[in-house]
C-alpha angles and dihedrals in degrees: 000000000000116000098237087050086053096051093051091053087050098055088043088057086044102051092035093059094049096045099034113034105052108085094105094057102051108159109274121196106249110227089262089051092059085046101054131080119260086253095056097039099111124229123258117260091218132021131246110221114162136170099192106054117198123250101245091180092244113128099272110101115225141220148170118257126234078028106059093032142306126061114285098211120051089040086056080042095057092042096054086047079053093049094046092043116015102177098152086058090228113180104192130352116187122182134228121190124165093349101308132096099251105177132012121194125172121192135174111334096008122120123170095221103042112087112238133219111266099195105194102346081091091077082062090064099046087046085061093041087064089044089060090049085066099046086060093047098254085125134005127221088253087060093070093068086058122098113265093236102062083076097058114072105172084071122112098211093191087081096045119113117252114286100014090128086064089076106111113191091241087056084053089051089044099051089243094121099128092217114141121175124170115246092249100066085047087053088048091058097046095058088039100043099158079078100063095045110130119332101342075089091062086048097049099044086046085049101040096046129101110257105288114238140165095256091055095050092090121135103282123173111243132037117068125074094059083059090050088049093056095051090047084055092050097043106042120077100241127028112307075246100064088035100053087052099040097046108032114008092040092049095048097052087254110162113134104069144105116226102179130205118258114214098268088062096251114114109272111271103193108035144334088089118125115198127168112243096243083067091048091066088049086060092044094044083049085058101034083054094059096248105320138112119201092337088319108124088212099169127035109262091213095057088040085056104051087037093055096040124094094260086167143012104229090181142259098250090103113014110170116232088007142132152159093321096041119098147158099038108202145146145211125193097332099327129096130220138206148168109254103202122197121151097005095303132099130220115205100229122189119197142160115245131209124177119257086044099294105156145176108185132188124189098177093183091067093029090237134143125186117187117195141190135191154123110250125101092192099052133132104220092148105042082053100050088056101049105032101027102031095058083053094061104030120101117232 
């Protein structure tokens, strides 16, 4: 054999061994790391990239890529370009593409098995959790044109601001709320928190607010999904909490998570939720299959599609994770939505978002999902996935 035929050889075994047999080391959490805090929980020294992912009999169906769909090497090539130079501090980036887990990759801070902060992804799920509600007849679609408080039956409207009864729960789902309240009175209820239990938050934030009108109710980052927690509390048989687990984790083979408790005593329904990102493509499947798990129809599709379509533009002016080939910015009952271009053509993508880089992304033209995680306000995951994942599963 020719020594340059030897040494290409060579380099095939090699880079065959790192992309194709690990599977079966896949990064796990130590028992300090679980215990840490995400801060403290130390980089890998090495990254997991893997385009084979193991079938961990959990609910999620496996492939090969290259095999099973997408381009092997330029995603391999991307993720080598991620493990030398990791700007965007990912921590782990997994691949869906026509129902089956494509591509797992864990960085930094990533661990299959440790459950990451999800930031504000986690109004998606609580979004989903009320769309569940109204699969099992809890609500119905019409409901979501009713004032919120007509749900809520421990108010005393007498003390409420002008125009609270103008609150529909799909203003509360599309951020259009109107509520406005200075940062001074939030300040207040979180050192005297016995004054924000149940539904006396409801109450206070009805009271404290500036009038509600119909000018006000623009799309306005912040109030809402507290206020969809507490109807799903009022409305389930149960606690939301039981409910949320019973009816959705539970159904879905969700274990390993941390849900944590909001002030009023109800889950937290925007953010403080840590999920692995193997069960953040059980959350995106449940919404690229229109609302059902294994033949089970979980969440209304009704209700899915109007959550996941572009209700409103909210503008390009600050797209996260965006960039030059990002547009139409717009969102639907707690998830975005943006034109992905690549070649002069455009694919409408729907994800939930969660600050630091925390995604959950469907492209349902191309039937792909991509779920990220990561630490990085300031990152560029969309633009990314346009220009660097789209090309990979695109036919030419």
């Amino acid at each position: 054999m020719k020594t340059t035929q030897f040494l290409v050889l060579i380099i095939f075994l090699s880079y065959n061994t790192v992309f194709t047999q690990q599977n079966d080391t896949a990064p796990e959490a130590t028992t300090e790391e679980t215990k840490s805090s995400f801060r403290d929980i130390p980089y890998l020294k090495k990254a997991f990239i893997d385009p084979t992912p193991l079938d961990r009999k959990d609910g999620i169906s496996v492939g090969k890529l290259g095999v099973d769909g997408g381009d092997k090497d330029l995603i391999l090539k991307w993720a080598q370009q991620i493990e030398t130079k990791n700007d965007d501090k990912f921590d782990s980036f997994l691949i869906v593409h026509k129902g089956k887990l494509l591509f797992e990759s864990y960085y930094l801070r990533g661990r299959i098995d440790l459950p990451h902060f999800q930031a504000s992804a986690t109004k998606a799920y609580t979004g989903l959790a009320l769309g569940r509600a109204i699969q099992m007849g809890y609500l119905t679609m019409a409901d979501l044109d009713k004032p919120l408080v007509s749900f809520l039956n421990e108010l005393n409207p007498a003390k409420f601001v002008e125009g609270a009864e103008l609150i529909t729960l799909k203003n509360a789902l599309t951020m259009t709320t109107g509520i406005r309240i200075p940062e001074k009175q939030w300040e207040a209820f979180r050192k005297d928190p016995s004054k924000i239990k149940g539904q006396q938050q409801v109450q206070a934030i009805l009271e404290y607010s500036v009038p509600i009108t119909s000018a006000s109710q623009h799309f306005l980052y912040g109030t809402g999904p507290g206020l969809i927690m507490q109807v799903l509390e009022a409305v389930v048989p149960g606690s939301a909490k039981d409910f949320i687990k019973n009816e959705l984790l539970d159904k879905m083979g969700i274990t390993n998570y941390v849900w944590r408790t909001q002030p009023s005593g109800l889950p937290e329904a925007g953010w403080r939720t840590n999920m692995t990102s193997r069960d953040m493509v059980k959350w995106g499947t449940l919404a690229m299959n229109k609302g059902k798990w294994k033949g089970e129809q979980l969440i209304s599709k009704a209700f899915l599609d109007q959550a996941t379509s572009r209700i409103l533009l909210t503008g390009d002016d600050d797209v996260y994770g965006g960039g030059e080939d990002v547009s139409n910015q717009g969102y639907g009952y707690y998830w975005w939505s943006a034109d992905l271009k690549y070649d002069d053509k455009s694919y409408f993508s729907r994800s939930a978002q969660g600050g630091g880089g925390q995604y959950i992304i469907l492209i349902k033209e191309l039937d792909l999902m991509i779920v990220v995680t990561a630490h990085n306000n300031d990152n560029r995951t969309l633009q990314i996935i346009a220009e660097s994942i789209l090309p990979a599963f695109i036919k030419k």
